[in-house]
C-alpha positions in Angstrom: 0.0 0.0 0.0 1.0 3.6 -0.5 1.0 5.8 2.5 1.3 9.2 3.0 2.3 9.8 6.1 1.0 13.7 7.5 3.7 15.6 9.5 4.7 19.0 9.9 1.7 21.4 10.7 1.7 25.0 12.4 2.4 24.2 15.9 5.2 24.6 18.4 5.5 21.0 18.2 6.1 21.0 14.2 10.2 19.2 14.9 8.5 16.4 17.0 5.8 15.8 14.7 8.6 15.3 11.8 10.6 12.9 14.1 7.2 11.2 14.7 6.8 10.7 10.9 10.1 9.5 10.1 9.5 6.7 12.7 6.3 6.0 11.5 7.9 5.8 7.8 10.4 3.4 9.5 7.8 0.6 10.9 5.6 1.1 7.3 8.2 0.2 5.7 10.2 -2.3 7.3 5.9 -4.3 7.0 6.2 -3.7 3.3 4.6 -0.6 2.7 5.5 2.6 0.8 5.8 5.7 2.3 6.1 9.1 1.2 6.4 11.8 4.1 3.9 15.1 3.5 4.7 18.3 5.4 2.2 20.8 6.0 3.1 24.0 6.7 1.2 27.4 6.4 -1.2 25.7 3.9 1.8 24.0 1.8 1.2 20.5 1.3 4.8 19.2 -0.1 5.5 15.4 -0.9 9.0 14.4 0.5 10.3 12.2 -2.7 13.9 11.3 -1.9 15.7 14.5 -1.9 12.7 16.2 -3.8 10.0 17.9 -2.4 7.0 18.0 -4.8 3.5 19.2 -4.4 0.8 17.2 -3.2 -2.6 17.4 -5.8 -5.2 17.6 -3.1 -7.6 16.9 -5.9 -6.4 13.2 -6.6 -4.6 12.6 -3.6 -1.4 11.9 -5.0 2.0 14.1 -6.8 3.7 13.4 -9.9 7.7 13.1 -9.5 10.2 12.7 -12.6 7.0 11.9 -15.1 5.7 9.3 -12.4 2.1 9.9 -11.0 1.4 8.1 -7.6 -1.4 8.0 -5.9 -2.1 7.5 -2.1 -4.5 4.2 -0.4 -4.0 5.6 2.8 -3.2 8.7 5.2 -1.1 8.8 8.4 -1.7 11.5 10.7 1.8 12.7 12.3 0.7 15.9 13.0 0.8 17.9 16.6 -1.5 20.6 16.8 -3.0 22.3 13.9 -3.8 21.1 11.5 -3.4 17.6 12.7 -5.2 17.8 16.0 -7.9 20.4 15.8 -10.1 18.8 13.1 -8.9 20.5 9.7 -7.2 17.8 8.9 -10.2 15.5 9.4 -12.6 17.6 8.0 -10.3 17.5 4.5 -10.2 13.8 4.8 -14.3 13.3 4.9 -14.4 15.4 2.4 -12.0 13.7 0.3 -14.6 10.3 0.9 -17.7 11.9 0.6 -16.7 13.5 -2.6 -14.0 13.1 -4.5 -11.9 9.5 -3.7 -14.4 7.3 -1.8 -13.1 4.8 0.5 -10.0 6.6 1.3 -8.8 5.1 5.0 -7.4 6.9 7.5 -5.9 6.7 10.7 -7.2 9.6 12.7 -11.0 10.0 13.9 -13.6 12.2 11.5 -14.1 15.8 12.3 -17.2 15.2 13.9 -15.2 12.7 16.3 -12.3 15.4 16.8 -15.1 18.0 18.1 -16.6 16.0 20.2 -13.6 14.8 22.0 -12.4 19.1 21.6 -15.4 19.9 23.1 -15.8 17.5 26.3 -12.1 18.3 27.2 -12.8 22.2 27.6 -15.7 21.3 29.3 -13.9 19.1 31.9 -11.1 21.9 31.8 -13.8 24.4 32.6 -15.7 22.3 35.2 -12.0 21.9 37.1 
């Protein structure tokens, strides 16, 4: 399977969520999967490709590299803060099922699942 594998983001915590990636990309592999890293930063989405870094086409869900197209099966959520963690991310990835690539897995919970959990944290940080 082809993975891309979400890191980066716009968070204090954008060097550990890299780290957290590359690790990931390390156990992927070493099962037998592909792996292509994805950095998101202030709304770039950039394919790591060996020593290339090449757009990611949010419309197929895939780059081209070197007159090769590849295409994703699956997303990996590295990401620390936002976008990762405060539903963006998850809201893209519905989308992405619900209208353009259906049956695209992956391995963080769907927006409506991210505000939920969002929400009942305040409220328990509220209630003290």
């Amino acid at each position: 399977m082809i993975v891309a594998i979400f890191a980066g983001g716009d968070s204090s915590e954008y060097v550990i969520s890299m780290k957290s990636a590359k690790q990931v990309q390390k156990w992927l592999e070493a099962a037998g999967h592909t792996c292509y890293p994805v950095e998101v930063k202030r709304g770039e989405w950039t394919v790591h490709v060996d020593a290339d870094k090449v757009p990611l086409d949010k419309n197929s869900f895939g780059f081209k590299h070197k007159g090769r197209k590849v295409s994703f099966g699956y997303a990996w959520n590295t990401i620390h803060g936002t976008p990762g963690e405060d539903g963006k991310l998850q809201g893209f990835f519905d989308m992405m099922i619900r209208f353009l690539i259906v049956g695209l897995p992956f391995i963080i919970g769907g927006l409506i699942v991210v505000f939920v959990v969002v929400r009942i944290a305040i409220w328990m940080y509220r209630k003290g």
